[in-house]
C-alpha positions as CSV (number, residue, x, y, z in Angstrom):
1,X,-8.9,-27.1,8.0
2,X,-6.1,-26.0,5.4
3,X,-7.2,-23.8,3.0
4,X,-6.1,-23.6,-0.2
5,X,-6.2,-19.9,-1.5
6,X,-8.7,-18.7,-4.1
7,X,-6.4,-18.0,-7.1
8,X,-8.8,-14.5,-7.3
9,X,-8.8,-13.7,-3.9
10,X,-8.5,-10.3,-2.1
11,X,-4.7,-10.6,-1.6
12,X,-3.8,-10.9,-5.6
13,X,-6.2,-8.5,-6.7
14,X,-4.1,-6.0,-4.4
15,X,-0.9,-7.2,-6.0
16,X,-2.5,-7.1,-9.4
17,X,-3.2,-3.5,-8.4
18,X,-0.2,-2.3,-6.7
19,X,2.7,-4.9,-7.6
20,X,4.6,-2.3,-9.4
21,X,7.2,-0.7,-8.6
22,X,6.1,2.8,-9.5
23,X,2.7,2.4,-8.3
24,X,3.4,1.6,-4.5
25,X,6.3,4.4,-5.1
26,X,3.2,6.8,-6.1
27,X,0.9,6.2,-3.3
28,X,4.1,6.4,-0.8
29,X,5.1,10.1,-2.0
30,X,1.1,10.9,-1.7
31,X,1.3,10.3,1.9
32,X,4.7,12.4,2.0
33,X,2.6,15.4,0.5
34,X,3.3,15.3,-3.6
35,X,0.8,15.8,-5.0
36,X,1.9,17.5,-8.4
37,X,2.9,15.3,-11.4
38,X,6.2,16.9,-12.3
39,X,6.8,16.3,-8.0
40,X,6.3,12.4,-8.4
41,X,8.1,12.3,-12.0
42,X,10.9,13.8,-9.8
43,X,11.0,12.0,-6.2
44,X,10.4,8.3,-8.2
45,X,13.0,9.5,-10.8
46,X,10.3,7.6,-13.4
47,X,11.3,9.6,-17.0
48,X,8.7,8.0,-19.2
49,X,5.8,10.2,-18.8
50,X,3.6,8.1,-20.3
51,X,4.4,5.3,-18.1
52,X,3.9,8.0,-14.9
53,X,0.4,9.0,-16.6
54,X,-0.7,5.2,-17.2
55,X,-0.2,4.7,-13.9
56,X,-1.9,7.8,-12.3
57,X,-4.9,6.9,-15.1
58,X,-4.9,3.0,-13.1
59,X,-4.9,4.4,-9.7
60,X,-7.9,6.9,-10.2
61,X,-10.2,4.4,-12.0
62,X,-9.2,1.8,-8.9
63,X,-10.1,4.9,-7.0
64,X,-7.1,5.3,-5.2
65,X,-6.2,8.6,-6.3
66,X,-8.4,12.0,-7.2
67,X,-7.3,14.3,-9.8
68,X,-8.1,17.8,-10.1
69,X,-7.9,20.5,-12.5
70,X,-7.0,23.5,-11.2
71,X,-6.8,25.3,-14.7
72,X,-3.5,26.8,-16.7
73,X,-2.0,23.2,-16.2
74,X,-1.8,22.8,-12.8
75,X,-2.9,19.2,-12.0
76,X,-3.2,17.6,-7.9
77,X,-3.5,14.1,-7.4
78,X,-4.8,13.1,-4.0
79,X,-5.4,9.9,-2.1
80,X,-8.9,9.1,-1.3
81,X,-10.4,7.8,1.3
82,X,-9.6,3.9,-0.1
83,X,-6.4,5.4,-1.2
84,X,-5.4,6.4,2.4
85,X,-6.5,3.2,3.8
86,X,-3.4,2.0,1.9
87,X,-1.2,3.3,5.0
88,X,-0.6,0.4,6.9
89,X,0.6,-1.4,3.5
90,X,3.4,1.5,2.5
91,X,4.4,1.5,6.1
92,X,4.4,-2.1,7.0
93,X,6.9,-2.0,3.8
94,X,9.0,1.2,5.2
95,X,9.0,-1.0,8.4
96,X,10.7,-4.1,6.7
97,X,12.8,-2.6,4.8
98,X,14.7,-0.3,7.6
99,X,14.6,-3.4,9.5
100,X,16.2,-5.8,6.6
101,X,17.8,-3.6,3.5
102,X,18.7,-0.2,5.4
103,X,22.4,0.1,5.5
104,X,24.5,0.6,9.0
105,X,23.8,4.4,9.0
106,X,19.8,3.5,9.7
107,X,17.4,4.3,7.8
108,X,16.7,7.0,5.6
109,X,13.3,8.1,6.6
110,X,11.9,8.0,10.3
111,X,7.9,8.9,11.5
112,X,7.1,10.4,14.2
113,X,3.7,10.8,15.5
114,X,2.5,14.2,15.9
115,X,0.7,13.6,18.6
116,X,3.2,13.0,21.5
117,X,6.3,13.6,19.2
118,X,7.9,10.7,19.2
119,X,9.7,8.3,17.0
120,X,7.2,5.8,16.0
121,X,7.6,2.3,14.4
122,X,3.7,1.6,13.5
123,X,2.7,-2.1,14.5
124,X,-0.6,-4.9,13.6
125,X,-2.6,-5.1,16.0
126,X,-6.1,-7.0,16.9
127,X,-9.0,-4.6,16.2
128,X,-10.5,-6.6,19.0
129,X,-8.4,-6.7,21.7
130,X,-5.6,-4.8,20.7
131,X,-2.9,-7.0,21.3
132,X,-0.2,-7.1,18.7
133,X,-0.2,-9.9,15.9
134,X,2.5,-12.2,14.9
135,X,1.9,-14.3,11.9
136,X,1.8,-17.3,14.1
137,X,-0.9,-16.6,16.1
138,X,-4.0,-16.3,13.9
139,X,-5.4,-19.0,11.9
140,X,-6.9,-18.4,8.4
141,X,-10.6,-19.0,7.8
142,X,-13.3,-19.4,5.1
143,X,-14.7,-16.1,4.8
144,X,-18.5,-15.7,3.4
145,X,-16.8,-15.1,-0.2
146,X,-14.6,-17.9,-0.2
147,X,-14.4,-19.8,-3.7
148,X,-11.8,-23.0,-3.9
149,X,-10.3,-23.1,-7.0
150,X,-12.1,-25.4,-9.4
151,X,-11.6,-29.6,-8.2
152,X,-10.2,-28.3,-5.0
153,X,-10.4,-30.3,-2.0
154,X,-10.0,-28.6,1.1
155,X,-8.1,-30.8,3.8
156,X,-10.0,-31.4,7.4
């Protein structure tokens, strides 16, 4: 069966969520430790401060981000626990882009894993069997809140 994507499903409302360029920019500096307005305004070079506190606003109602008031101005914002689920998107992106857009010196951030201290390239894999996944080798299925579009007709 070919299905024909929901026009509301899961993989728009992310994009509806995140599909800006200073909100994905955001979340990425959160995992590099900022944490402080003024920090962000000055890694994403975003001058409009009412554009950098619209989107701070988005991401805590979405409940991506905390905020906290420390008092005498001093303001965190960190990821919660949705907002850290969020990894495998910023690095999947790092990922591609070193791979397709970094120039011939490399690229201009590299992870490594604390754990055994090497350079790490994160990957997809099957939560089942752990195998890695290529695009080609799963198959997309109705899930249980699968909608087609209105006068839809799903091919069989």
């Amino acid at each position: 069966m070919t299905l024909r994507r929901p026009v509301d499903d899961s993989v728009t409302r992310v994009v509806e969520l995140l599909g800006d360029r200073w909100t994905i920019l955001l979340i990425a500096e959160s995992f590099f430790g900022v944490h402080r307005f003024s920090d962000f305004a000055r890694n994403i070079g975003i001058t409009n401060r009412n554009l950098l506190t619209s989107r701070l606003r988005m991401l805590i109602d979405a409940g991506v981000f905390t905020r906290t008031d420390h008092g005498g101005g001093r303001v965190d914002y960190h990821l919660t626990a949705a907002g850290r689920e969020l990894y495998p998107i910023v690095t999947a992106m790092m990922v591609w882009g070193d791979n397709h857009l970094a120039g011939p010196e490399g690229p201009p951030i590299v992870l490594e894993h604390r754990d055994c201290g090497h350079r790490t390239s994160p990957m997809l894999v099957c939560d089942h069997c752990r195998a890695p996944i290529d695009p080609r080798d799963v198959e997309p299925k109705a899930g249980p809140g699968f909608r087609p579009p209105p006068g839809a007709e799903q091919a069989g």
